[in-house]
C-alpha positions in Angstrom: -49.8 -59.8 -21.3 -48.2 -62.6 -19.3 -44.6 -63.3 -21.2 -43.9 -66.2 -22.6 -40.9 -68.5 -20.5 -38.0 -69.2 -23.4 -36.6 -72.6 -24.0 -32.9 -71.9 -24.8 -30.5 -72.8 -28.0 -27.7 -74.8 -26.3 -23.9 -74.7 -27.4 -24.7 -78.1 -28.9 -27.1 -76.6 -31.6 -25.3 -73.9 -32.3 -21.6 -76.6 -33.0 -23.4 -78.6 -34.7 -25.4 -75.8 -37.1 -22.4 -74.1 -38.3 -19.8 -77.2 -38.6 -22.6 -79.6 -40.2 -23.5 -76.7 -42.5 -19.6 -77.1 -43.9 -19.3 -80.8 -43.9 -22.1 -81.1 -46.5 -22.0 -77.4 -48.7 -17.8 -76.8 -49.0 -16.5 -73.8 -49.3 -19.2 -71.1 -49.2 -21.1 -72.3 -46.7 -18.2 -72.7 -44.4 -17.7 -68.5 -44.9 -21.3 -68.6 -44.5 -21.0 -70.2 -40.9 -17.7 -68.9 -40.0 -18.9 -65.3 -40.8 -22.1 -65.8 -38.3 -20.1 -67.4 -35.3 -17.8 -64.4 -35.3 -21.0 -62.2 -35.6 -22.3 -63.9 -32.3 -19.0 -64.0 -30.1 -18.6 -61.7 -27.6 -15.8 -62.8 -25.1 -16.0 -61.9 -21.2 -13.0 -61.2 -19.5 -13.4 -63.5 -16.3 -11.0 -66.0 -15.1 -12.8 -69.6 -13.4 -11.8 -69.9 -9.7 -12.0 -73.6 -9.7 -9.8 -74.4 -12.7 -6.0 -74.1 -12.6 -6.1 -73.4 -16.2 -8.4 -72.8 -18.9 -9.7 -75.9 -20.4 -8.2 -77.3 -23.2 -11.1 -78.3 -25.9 -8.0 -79.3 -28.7 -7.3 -82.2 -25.9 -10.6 -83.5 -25.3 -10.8 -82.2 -21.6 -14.5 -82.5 -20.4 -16.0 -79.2 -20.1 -19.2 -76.8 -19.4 -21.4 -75.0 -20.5 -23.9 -72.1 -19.7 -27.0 -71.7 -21.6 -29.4 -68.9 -20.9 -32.6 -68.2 -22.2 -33.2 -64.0 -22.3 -36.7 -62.6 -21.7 -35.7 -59.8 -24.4 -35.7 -59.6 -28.3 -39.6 -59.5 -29.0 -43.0 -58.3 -27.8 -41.1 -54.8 -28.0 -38.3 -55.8 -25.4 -34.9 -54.5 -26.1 -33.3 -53.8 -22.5 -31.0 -55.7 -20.9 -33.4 -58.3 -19.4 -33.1 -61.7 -17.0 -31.7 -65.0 -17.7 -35.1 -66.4 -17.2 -34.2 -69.8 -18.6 -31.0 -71.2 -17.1 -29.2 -74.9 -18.2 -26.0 -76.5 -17.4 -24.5 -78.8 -20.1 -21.3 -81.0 -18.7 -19.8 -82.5 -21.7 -17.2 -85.6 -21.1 -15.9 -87.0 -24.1 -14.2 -90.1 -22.8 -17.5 -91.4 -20.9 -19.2 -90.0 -24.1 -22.1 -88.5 -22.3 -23.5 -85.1 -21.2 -25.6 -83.5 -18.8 -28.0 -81.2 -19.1 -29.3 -79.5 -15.7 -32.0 -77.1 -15.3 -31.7 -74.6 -12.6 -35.1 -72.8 -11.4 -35.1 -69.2 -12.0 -36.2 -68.4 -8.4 -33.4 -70.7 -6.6 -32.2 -68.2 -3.6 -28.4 -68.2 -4.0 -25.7 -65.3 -3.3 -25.5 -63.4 -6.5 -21.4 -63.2 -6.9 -20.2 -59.4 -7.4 -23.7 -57.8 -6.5 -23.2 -58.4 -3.2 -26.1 -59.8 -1.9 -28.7 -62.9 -1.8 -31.3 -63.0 -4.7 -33.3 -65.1 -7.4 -30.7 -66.3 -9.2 -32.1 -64.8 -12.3 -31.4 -61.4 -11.2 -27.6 -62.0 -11.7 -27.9 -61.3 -15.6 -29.9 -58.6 -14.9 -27.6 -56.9 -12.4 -24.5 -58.2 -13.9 -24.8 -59.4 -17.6 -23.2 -63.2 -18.7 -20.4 -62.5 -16.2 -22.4 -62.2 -13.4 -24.4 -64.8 -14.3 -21.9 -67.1 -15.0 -20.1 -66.4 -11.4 -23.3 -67.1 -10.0 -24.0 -70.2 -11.3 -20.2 -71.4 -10.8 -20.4 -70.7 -7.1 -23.8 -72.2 -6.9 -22.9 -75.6 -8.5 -19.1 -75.3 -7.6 -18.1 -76.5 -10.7 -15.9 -74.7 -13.3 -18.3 -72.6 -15.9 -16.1 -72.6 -18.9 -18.1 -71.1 -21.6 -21.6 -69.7 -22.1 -24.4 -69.3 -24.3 -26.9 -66.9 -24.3 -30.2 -67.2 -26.7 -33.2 -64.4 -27.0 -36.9 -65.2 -27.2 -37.0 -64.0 -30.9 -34.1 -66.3 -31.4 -35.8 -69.0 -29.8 -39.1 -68.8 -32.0 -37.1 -68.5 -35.6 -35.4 -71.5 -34.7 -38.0 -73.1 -34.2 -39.4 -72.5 -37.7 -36.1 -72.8 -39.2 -35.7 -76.2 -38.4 -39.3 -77.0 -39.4 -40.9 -77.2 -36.4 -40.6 -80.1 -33.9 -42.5 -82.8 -32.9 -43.7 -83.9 -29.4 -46.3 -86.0 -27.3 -48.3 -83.8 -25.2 -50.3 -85.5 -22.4 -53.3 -82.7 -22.2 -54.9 -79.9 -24.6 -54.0 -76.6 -23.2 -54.4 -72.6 -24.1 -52.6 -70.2 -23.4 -52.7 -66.4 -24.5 -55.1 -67.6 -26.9 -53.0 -70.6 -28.7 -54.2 -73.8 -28.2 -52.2 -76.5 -28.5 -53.9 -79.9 -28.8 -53.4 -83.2 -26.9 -51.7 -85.7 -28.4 -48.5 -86.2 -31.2 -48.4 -82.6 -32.6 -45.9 -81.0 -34.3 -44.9 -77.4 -32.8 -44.4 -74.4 -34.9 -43.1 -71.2 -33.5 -46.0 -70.1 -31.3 -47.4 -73.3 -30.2 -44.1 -74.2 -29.3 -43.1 -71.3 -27.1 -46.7 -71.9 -25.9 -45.5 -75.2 -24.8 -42.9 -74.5 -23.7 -44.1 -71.6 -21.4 -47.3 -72.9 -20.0 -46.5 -73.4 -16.3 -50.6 -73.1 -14.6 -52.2 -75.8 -15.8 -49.2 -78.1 -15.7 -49.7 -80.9 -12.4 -46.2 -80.2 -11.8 -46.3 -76.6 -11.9 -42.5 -74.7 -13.1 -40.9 -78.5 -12.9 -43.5 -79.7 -15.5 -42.6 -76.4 -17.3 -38.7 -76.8 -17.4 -38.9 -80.6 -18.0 -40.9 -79.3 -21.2 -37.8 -77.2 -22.0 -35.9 -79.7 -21.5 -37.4 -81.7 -24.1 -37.5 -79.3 -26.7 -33.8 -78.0 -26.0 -33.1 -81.9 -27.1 -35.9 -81.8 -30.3 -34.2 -78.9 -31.9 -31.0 -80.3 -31.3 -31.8 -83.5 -33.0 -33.1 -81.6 -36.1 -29.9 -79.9 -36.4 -28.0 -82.9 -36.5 -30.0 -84.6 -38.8 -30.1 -83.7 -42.9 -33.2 -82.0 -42.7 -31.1 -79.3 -40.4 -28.6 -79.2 -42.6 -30.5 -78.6 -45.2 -32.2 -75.5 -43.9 -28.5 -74.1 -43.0 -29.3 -70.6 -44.1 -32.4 -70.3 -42.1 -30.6 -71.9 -38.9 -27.9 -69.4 -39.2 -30.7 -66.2 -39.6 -32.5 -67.6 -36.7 -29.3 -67.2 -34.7 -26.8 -64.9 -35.8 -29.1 -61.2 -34.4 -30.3 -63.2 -30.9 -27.5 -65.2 -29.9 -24.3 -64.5 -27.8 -21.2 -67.0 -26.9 -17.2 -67.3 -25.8 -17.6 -70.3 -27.8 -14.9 -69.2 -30.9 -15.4 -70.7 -34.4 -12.3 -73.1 -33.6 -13.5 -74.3 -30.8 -16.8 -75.4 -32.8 -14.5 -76.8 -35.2 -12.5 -79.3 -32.4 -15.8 -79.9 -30.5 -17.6 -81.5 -33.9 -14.4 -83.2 -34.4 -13.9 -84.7 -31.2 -16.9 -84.5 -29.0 -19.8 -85.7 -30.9 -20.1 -89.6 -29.5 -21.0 -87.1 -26.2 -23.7 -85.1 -27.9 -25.5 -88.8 -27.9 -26.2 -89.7 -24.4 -27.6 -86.7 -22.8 -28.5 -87.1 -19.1 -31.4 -84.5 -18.0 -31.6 -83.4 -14.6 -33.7 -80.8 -12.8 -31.9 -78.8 -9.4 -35.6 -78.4 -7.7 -35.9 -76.7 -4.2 -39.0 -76.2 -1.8 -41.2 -72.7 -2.3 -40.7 -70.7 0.4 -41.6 -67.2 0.9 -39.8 -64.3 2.6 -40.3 -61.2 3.7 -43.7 -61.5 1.4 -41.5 -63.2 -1.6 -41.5 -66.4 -3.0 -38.2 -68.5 -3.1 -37.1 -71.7 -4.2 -34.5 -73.0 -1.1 -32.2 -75.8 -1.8 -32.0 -78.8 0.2 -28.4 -78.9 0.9 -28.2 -82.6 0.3 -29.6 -82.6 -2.8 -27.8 -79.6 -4.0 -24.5 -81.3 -2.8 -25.6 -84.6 -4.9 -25.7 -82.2 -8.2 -22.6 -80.5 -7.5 -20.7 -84.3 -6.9 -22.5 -85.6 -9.9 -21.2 -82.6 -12.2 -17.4 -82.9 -10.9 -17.3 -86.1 -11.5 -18.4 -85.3 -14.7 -15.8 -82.9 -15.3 -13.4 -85.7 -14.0 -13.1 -82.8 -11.1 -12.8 -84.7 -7.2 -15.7 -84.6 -4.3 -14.9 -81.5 -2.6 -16.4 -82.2 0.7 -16.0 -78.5 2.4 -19.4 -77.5 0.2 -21.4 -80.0 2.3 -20.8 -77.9 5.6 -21.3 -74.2 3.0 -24.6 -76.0 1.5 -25.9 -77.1 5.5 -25.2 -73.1 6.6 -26.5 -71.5 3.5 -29.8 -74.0 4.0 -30.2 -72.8 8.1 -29.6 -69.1 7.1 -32.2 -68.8 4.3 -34.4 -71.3 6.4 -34.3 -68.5 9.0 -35.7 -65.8 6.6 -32.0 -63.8 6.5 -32.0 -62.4 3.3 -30.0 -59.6 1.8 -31.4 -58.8 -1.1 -33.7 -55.9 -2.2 -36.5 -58.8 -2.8 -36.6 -60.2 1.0 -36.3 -56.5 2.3 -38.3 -54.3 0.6 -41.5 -54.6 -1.7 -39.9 -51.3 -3.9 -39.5 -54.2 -6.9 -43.1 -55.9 -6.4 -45.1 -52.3 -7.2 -42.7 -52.2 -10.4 -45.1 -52.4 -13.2 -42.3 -53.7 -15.6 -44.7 -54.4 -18.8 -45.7 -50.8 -18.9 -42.4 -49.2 -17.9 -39.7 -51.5 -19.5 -39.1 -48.6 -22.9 -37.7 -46.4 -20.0 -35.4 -48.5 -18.6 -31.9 -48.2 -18.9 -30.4 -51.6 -20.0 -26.9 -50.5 -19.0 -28.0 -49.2 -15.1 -30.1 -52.2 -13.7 -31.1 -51.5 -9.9 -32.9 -52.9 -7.8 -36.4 -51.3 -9.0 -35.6 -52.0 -12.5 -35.7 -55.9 -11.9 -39.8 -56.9 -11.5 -40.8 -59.4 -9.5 -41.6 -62.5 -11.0 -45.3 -61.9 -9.9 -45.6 -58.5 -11.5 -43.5 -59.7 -14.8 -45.1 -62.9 -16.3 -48.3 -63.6 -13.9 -46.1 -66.1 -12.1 -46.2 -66.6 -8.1 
């Protein structure tokens, strides 16, 4: 069965949720929220390289964060898994706007601590959040200051707990066996991981697919800001507090409502998209160095950080070297991972010794390239 690809909760939702829930039910609901945040925060003892200092949230600094969408949870998956979904949100409370950046799961990028050059959804596999979160910090060369990690069970009681969400799909579609109709539709749980996943029949292929997540990252998110969210605080809090992980402490929630939220507004979506490439019989998505240079200016500026101009000559000699088919990693070496029939054997992996065979191809996981 091909699996489904997640749309992720973002830090946004899951501020908003608990600190909403308080503003309108007092007291109890307040323990109510306060005792779920702690039950999802799991800290990572990491240190950013391109911040002097941690950020201050209490000050208004502008800040980011990591959200990740894990291909574990349901359909009988409980190893450790991939970071198949993976979003940026910059949040600048003085220019009150964000920016919400989707990063392909099969960008080629040096996976930071594993010691070699992979799909940079392998880094959660190998490494858990902090690997990830490395990664994706040297990629974008911008400071990753907290994450946020989502499962797909997660994903689809969300969905339900904020009644479902509403969208304008340009085409009828089905996919392992849901249809979901052309048209405005409103998405329950499965038709809206179905939308969410389908990549096939899409014109624009996995772009199509993550602009789709895109969209309903920012549907669920307006639902939980609105009354109707609140209202269904109990659910919301369910739906999240056995599938979600974050850094993101319940004070820090607290200042963030208070002083962030004209940000949460005006959210700018962007999409870091390569060219397809294969090596060494594996398919790659390979940066333009100019484009990726853009993002990583665009970001900084964001997080009132300055051009740092030394990435443009790293970006041009990472470009020629993957260009060139030179490849470290287990996927542009060796087809060990390709003849990995994941689907049947993932109850006898170990989630806590990920190696090289234990990380599918894309091809074998989810009927993708």
């Amino acid at each position: 069965m091909k699996l489904w690809k997640k749309v992720i909760l973002t830090a946004l939702g899951l501020v908003l949720v608990s600190v909403a829930g308080f503003c309108a039910y007092g007291i109890k609901m307040y323990s109510d929220a306060s005792g779920t945040v702690k039950g999802v925060y799991e800290s990572i003892d990491r240190t950013s390289k391109r911040r002097d200092a941690a950020v201050n949230i209490d000050a208004q600094e502008p800040f980011s964060v990591l959200l990740m969408g894990i291909d574990t949870g349901d359909l009988g998956r409980t190893e450790q898994g991939r970071s198949d979904t993976t979003m940026v949100v910059t949040i600048n409370p003085k220019e009150k706007k964000s920016t919400m950046i989707s990063l392909d799961r099969d960008i080629l990028t040096n996976i930071v601590g594993y010691g070699t050059e992979d799909k940079l959804n392998h880094a959660y596999a190998f490494g858990g959040a902090k690997m990830a979160i490395d990664t994706v910090e040297n990629l974008l060369d911008i400071p990753i200051d907290n994450y946020v990690s989502i499962n797909m069970k997660g994903m689809k009681d969300l969905i339900d707990a904020v009644g479902g969400i509403e969208v304008d799909n340009p085409f009828e579609f089905t996919l392992d066996g849901i249809t979901v109709p052309k048209g405005h539709i409103k998405l329950d749980s499965e038709t809206g991981l179905a939308y969410a996943r389908m990549r096939e029949e899409d014109p624009e292929g996995d772009i199509g697919r993550q602009r789709r997540q895109r969209e309903v990252v920012e549907k669920i998110v307006n639902k939980v800001i609105s009354l109707d969210g609140v209202s269904k605080y109990r659910k919301i809090l369910d739906a999240v507090k056995e599938n979600v992980k974050t850094d993101l402490t319940w004070d820090n929630m607290v200042d963030i409502q208070k002083k962030y939220m004209p940000a949460f507004k005006d959210i700018d979506s962007l999409q870091l998209e390569g060219e397809g490439q294969e090596i060494g019989g594996i398919y790659y998505q390979i940066l333009d160095p100019t484009k990726l240079y853009d993002v990583q200016t665009n970001l900084r500026a964001q997080l009132g950080l300055p051009e740092n101009k030394d990435m443009q000559a790293k970006d041009n000699s990472n470009y020629n070297n993957y260009v060139g088919g030179n490849v470290t990693g287990s996927y542009g070496s060796s087809d060990t991972a390709n003849n990995y029939d994941y689907a049947q054997d993932a109850a006898n992996v170990d989630p806590n010794s990920y190696t090289d065979q234990n990380v599918a191809d894309e091809g074998q996981y989810s009927g993708g390239y």
